[in-house]
C-alpha positions as CSV (number, residue, x, y, z in Angstrom):
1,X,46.3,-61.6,-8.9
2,X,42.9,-60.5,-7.8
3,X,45.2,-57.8,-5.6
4,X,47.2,-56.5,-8.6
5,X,44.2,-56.2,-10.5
6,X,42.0,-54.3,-8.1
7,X,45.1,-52.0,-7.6
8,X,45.4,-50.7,-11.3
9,X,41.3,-50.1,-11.0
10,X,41.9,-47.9,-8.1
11,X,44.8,-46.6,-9.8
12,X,43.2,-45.8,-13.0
13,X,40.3,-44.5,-11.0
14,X,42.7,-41.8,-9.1
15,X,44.3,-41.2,-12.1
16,X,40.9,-39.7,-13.5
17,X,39.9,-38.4,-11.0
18,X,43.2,-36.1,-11.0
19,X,42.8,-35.3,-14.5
20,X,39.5,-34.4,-14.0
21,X,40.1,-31.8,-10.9
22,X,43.5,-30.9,-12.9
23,X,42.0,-30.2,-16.2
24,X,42.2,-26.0,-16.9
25,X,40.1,-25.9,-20.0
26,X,37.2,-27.2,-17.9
27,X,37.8,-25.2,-15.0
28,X,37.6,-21.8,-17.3
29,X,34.2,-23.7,-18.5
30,X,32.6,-24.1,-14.9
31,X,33.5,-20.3,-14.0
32,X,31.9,-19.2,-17.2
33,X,28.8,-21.2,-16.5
34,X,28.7,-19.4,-12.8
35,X,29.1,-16.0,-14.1
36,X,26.2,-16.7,-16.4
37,X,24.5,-17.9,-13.8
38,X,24.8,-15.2,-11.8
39,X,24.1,-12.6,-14.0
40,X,20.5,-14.6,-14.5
41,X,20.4,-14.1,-10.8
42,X,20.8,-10.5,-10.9
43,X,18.5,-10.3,-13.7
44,X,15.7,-12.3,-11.4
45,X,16.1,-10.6,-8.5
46,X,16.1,-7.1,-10.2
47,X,12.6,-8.0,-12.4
48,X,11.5,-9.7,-8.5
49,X,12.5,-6.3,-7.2
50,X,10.1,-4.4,-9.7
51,X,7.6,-6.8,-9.8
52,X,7.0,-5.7,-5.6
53,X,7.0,-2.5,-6.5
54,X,4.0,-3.3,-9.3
55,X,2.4,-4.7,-6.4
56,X,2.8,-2.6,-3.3
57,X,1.4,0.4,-6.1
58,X,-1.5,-2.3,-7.5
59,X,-2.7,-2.2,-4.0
60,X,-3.2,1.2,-3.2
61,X,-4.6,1.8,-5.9
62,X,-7.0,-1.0,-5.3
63,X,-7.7,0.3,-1.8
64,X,-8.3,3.9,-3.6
65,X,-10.9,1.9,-6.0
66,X,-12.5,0.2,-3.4
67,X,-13.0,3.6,-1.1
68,X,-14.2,5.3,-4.0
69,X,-16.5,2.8,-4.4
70,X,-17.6,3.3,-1.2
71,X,-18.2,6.7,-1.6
72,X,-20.3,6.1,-4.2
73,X,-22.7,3.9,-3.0
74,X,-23.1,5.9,0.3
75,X,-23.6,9.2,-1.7
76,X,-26.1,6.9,-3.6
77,X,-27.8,5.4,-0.8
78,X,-27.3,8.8,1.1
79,X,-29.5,11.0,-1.2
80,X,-32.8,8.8,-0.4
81,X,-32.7,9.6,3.0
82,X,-32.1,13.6,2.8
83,X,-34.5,15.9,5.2
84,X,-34.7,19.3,5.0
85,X,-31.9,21.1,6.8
86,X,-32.2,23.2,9.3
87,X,-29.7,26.3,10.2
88,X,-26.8,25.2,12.0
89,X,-27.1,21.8,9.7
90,X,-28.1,19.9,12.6
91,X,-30.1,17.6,9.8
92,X,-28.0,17.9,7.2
93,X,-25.9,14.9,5.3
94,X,-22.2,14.5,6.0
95,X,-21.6,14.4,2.7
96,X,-23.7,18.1,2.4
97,X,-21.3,19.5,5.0
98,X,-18.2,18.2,2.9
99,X,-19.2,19.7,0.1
100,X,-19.8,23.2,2.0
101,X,-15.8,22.9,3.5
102,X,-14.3,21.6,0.2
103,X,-15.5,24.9,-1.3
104,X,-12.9,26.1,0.9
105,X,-10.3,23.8,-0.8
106,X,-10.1,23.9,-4.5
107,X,-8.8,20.9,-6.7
108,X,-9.7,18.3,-3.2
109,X,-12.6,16.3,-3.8
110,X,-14.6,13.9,-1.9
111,X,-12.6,10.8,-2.9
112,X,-9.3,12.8,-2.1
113,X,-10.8,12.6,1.4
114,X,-11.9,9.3,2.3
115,X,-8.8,8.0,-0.1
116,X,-6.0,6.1,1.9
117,X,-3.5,8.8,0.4
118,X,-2.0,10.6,3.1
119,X,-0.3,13.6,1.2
120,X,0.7,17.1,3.3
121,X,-1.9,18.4,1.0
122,X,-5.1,16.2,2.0
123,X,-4.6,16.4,5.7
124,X,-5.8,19.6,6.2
125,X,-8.8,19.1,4.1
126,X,-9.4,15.7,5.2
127,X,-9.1,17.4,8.8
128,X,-11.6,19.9,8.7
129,X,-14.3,18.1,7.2
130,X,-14.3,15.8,10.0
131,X,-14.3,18.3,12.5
132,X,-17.2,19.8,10.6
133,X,-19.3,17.0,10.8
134,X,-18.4,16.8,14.3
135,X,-19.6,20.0,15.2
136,X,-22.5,20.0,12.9
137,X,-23.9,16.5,13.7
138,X,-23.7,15.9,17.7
139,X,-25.8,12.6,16.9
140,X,-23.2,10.6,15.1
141,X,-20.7,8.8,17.5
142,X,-17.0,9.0,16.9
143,X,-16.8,5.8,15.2
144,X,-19.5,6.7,13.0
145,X,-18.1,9.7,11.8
146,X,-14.9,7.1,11.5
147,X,-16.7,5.1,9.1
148,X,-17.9,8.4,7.0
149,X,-14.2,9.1,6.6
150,X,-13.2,5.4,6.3
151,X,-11.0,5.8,9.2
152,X,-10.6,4.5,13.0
153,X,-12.1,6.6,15.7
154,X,-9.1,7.7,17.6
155,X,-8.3,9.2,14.5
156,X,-11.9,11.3,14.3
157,X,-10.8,11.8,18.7
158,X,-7.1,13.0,17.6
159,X,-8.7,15.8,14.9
160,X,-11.3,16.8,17.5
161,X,-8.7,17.2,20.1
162,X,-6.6,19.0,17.5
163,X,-9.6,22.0,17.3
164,X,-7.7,22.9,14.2
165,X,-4.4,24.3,15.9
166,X,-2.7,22.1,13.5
167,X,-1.9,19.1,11.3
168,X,0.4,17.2,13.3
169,X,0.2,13.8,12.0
170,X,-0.9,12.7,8.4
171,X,-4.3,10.6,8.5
């Protein structure tokens, strides 16, 4: 008796488990339910999607911010320390001989230089300003000149080289 009666439990159990797996209505329930859920998928990774975008453009202009505060407090700090200038602006400020080549290149401005924007239409600029101070102040080493400009010294070496006959690559 125990063997009949443990056979109509596993009976009735395979018998629900059949109407269960063969039941349509709840098989046009579960697809529904996975459509939704993909669609919130969709929807999560398109807001993700724009969300990196938000971020990657956050933090350039954060890096913009921070090198224009930079500026800032050099041109600050700078202006204490002025001499006179002599001639071939030997004594001169860096910051003295950008001005006198960005009069050369309207609507660029000193932040458009040391920015970590690197549009066709700042190279130039950016380029001949440090090759100015190059030429005009022998005392300040490559990297030094690197730091002016907020960039590496094989960058300040590469415009050097250059002497002007071009803007090959965008710093």
């Amino acid at each position: 008796m125990v063997e009949n009666s443990e056979l109509a439990r596993q009976t009735r159990h395979y018998l629900a488990v059949r109407e269960r797996l063969a039941r349509p209505g709840d098989a046009a329930g579960r697809s529904a339910r996975i459509k939704e859920l993909e669609g919130q998928l969709a929807d999560l990774a398109s807001d993700n999607e724009a969300k990196g975008r938000r971020i990657a453009r956050l933090e350039a202009d954060l890096a913009d911010a921070g090198a224009r505060l930079l500026a800032q407090a050099r041109i600050l700090l700078g202006g204490r320390d002025t001499g006179a200038s002599n001639e071939d602006g030997g004594d001169r400020a860096p910051i003295e001989i950008v001005a006198a080549v960005l009069e050369d290149f309207p609507g660029v401005s000193w932040d458009d230089i040391i920015s970590v924007r690197r549009e066709r239409r700042l190279v130039k600029p950016r380029h001949a300003c440090m090759r100015a101070v190059y030429e005009r102040r022998r005392d300040l080493s490559l990297a030094g000149i690197g730091r002016i400009f907020h960039r590496d010294h094989t960058t300040v070496l590469a415009v050097v080289n250059d002497g002007g006959a071009g803007s090959g690559t965008a710093s």
